[in-house]
C-alpha positions in Angstrom: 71.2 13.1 -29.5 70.2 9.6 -29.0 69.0 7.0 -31.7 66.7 4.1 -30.5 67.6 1.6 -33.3 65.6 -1.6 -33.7 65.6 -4.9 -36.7 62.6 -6.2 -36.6 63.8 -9.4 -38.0 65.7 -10.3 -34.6 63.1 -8.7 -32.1 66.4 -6.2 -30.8 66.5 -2.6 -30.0 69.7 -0.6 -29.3 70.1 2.9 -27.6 73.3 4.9 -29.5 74.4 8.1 -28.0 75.9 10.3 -30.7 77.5 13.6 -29.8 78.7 14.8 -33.2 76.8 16.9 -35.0 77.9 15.8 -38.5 76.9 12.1 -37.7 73.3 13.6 -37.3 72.6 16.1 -39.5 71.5 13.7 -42.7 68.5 13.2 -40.3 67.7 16.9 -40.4 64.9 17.8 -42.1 63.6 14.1 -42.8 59.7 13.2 -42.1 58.3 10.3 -40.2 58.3 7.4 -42.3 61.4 8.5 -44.6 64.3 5.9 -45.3 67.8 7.8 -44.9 70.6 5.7 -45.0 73.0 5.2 -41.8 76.5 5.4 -42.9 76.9 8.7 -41.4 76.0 7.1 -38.0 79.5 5.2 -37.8 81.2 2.3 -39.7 79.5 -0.4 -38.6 76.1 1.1 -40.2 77.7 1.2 -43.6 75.2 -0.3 -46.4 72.0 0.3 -43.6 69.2 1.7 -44.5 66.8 3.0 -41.8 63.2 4.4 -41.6 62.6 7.2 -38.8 59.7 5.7 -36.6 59.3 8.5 -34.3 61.0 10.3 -31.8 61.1 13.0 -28.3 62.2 15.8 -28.0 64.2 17.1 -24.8 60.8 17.9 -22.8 59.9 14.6 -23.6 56.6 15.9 -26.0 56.2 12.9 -28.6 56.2 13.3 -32.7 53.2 12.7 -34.2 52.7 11.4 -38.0 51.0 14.1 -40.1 51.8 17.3 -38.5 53.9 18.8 -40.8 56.1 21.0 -39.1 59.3 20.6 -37.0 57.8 22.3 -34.0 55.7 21.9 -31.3 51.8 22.5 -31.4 48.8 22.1 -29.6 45.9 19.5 -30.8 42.7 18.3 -29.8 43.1 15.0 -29.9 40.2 12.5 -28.9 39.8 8.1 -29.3 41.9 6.7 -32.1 44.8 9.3 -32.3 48.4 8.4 -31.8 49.9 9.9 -28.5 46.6 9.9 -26.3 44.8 7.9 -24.5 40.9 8.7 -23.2 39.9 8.2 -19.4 36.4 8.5 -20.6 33.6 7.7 -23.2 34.0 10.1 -25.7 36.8 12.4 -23.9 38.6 15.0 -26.0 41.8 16.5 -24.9 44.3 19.5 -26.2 47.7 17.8 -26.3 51.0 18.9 -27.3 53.4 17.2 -29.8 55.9 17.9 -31.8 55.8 17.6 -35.2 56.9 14.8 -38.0 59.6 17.0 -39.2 63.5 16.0 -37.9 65.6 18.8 -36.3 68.0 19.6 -34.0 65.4 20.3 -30.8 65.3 16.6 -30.6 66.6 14.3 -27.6 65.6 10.5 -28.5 64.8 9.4 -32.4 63.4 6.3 -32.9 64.1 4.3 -36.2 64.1 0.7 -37.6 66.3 -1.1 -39.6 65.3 -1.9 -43.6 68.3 -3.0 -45.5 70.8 -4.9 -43.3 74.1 -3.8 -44.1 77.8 -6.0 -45.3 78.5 -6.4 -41.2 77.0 -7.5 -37.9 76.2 -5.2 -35.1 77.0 -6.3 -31.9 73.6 -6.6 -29.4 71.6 -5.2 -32.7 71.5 -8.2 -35.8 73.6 -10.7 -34.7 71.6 -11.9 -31.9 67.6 -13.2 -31.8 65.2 -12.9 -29.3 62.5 -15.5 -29.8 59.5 -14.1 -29.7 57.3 -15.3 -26.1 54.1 -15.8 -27.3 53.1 -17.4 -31.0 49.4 -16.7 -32.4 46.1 -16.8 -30.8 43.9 -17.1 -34.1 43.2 -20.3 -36.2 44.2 -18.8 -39.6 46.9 -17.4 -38.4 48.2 -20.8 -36.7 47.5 -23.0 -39.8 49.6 -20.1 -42.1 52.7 -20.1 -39.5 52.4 -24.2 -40.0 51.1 -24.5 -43.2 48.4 -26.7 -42.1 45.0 -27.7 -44.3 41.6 -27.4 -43.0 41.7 -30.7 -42.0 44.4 -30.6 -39.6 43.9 -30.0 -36.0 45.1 -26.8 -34.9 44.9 -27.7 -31.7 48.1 -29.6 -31.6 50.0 -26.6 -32.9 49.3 -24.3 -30.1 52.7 -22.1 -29.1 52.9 -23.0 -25.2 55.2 -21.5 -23.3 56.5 -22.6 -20.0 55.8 -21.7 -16.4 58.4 -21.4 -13.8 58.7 -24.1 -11.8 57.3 -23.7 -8.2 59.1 -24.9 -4.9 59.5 -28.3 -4.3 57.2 -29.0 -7.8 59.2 -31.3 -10.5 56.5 -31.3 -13.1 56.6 -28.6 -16.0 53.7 -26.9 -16.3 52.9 -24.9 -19.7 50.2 -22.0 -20.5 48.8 -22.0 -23.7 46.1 -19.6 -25.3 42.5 -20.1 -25.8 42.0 -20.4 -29.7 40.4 -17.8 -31.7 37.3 -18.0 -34.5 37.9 -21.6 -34.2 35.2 -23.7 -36.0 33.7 -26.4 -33.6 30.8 -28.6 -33.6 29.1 -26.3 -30.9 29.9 -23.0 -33.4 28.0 -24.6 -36.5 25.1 -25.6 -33.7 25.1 -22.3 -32.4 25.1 -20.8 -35.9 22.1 -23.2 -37.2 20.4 -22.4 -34.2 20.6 -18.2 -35.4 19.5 -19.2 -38.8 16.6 -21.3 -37.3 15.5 -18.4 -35.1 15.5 -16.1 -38.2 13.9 -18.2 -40.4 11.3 -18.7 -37.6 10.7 -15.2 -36.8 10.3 -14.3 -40.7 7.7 -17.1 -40.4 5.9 -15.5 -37.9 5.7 -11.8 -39.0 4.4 -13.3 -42.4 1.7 -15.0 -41.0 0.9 -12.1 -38.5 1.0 -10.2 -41.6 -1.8 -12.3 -43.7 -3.7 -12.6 -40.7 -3.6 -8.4 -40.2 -4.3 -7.7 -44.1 -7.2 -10.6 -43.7 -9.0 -8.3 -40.9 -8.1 -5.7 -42.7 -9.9 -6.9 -45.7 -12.9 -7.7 -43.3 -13.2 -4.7 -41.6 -12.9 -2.6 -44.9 -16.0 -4.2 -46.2 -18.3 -4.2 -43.2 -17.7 -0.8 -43.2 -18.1 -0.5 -46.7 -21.7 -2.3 -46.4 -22.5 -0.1 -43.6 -21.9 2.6 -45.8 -24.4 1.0 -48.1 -27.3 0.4 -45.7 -26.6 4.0 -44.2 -26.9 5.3 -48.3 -30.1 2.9 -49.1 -32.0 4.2 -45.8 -31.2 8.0 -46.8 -32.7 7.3 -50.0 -35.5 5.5 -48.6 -36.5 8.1 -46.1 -36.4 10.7 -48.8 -38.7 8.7 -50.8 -40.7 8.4 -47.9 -40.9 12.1 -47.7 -41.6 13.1 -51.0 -44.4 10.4 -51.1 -46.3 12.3 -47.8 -45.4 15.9 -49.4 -47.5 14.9 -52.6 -50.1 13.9 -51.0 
């Protein structure tokens, strides 16, 4: 069985073959998630505590968080689950996994490192990777820099270098386009919503005095037509008892 062992706190990963069955067997019947420690693993692991991230089995079917079996079952999976991806809008698909549970059917188990231990491990903790690319949003700059408000973040950008192209001398640098950054043109744009709300609730409040205004008028001609219509009944049967009498 191999274990895919990464630190998070150097950016390294390292692939360990282990053929001894003892050395695996604490990992047997451990969920996704769990912290088991390493010693079992080898000498240099002693005082390491890991958390099992995931893992493969020999056909290559991934684990998935929440199935609670050791296994291998069928789901119908659709946007937003772990170990699918949709072609389409709205595409549902019956996958197999394997479930959360640890066991010997196994090939590959993936796990990260929580609690360093009392030595180094060569190609795992003590070497760094620096990371390529910093961060792309504004809060997120000014908290990696501690900056204020009124600081320009700007200036802080993480660039990183291009390679140089041939015969060029002069180092050229990509940097990323700044995210929910607050400029002059965002508080325009923003007054210029709240204008366009404020004008439309304008509008519909006047369209709807002017509609309730007609429809004040129109109630009472039609209530004074009513009248007229009542006074000439009454009339014309006035009129008629008036010729009957006679």
């Amino acid at each position: 069985m191999k274990f895919n062992v990464s630190y998070p706190a150097t950016g390294c990963q390292k692939l360990i073959e282990i053929n001894d069955e003892h050395k695996v067997r604490p990992f047997y019947e451990k969920r996704m998630g769990q912290e088991v420690e390493a010693d079992s693993i080898g000498d240099e692991f002693k005082g390491y505590v890991v958390r099992i991230t995931g893992g493969n089995d020999r056909q290559g079917f991934p684990m998935k968080q929440g199935v609670l079996t050791n296994q291998r079952v069928r789901l119908l999976l659709s946007k937003g689950h772990s170990c699918y991806r949709p072609r389409r809008k709205g595409e549902r698909k019956r996958k197999s996994v394997r479930g959360c549970i640890v066991d010997s059917n196994l090939s590959v188990i993936a796990m990260s490192i929580v609690k360093k231990g009392e030595q180094d491990i060569p190609g795992l903790t003590d070497n760094t990777i620096p990371r390529r690319l910093g961060p792309k949003r504004a809060s997120k700059i000014r908290k990696l820099f501690n900056l204020t408000k009124d600081d320009d973040v700007c200036q802080y950008v993480i660039k990183r270098p291009l390679p140089l192209k041939e015969g060029k001398t002069k180092q050229r640098f990509k940097a990323p386009k700044i995210q929910r950054l607050v400029t002059p043109a965002v508080l325009q744009r923003k007054r210029h919503k709240i204008a366009l709300k404020r004008r439309r609730a304008e509008k519909s409040r006047l369209a709807a005095a002017e509609y309730s205004k007609i429809l004040a008028q129109r109630q009472k001609e039609a209530k004074e037509a009513k009248e007229l219509k009542r006074k000439r009944s009454a009339s014309l049967r006035e009129s008629k008892r008036s010729v009957s009498s006679n």
